[in-house]
N, C-alpha and C positions, 0 to 999 in steps of 0.2 A: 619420160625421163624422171626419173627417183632424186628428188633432191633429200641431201644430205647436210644437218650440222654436226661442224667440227670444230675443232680449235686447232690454229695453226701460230706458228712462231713463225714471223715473218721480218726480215732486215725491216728497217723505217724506208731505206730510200724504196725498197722494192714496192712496200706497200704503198708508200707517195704514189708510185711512177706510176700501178694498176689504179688507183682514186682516180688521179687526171686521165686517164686513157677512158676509164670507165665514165666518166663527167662527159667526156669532150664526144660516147657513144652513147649519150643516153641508160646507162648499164649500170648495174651495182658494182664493186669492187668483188663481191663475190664471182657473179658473173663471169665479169673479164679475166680473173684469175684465173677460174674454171676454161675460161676458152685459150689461155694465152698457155694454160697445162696444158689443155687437148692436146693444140698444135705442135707444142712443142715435145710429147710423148709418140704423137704420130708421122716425124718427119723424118727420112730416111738418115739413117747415120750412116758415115762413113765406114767401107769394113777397113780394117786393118792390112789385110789383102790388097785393098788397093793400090793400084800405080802412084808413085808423089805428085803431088798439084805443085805446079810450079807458078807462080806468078813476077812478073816484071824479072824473070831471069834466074830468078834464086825458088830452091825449096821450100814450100810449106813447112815448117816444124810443129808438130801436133803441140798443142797446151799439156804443156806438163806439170804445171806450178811450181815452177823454178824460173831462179832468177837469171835472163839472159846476159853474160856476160862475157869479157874479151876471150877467157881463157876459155870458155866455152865452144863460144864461136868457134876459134885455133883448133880446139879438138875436134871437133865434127867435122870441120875443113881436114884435116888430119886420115881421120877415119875415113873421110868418101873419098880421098885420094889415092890412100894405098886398097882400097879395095876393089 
């Protein structure tokens, strides 16, 4: 394995959360970084294609970065109904 230095811009809380994960394994914050990327660049994402995941009765709504609100809700209820 090629280790590589870089500079990265990283939130604080983010970098907190990798220090303690990497304390609590033994590991550099480098490290953990590097593996908590690996995983997360290697883990199947969902396709778009897919069927909706339902849980406890209601739809999954995919993260949109939007604020969920009543009128919201009203139109999507709206929308799956006449469709």
């Amino acid at each position: 394995m090629i280790l590589m230095r870089t500079t990265l811009d990283l939130d604080q809380d983010v970098l907190e959360a990798a220090k303690e994960m990497a304390a609590r394994t033994k590991k550099t914050a480098g490290q953990m970084i590097s593996d908590l990327a690996r995983r997360a660049l290697t883990m199947d994402l969902p396709s778009p294609a897919t069927a909706p995941q339902f849980q406890n009765g209601f739809e999954v709504l995919p993260a949109a970065g939007r604020v969920v609100s009543q009128e919201l809700i009203t139109r999507l209820r709206d929308e799956s109904e006449s469709a």
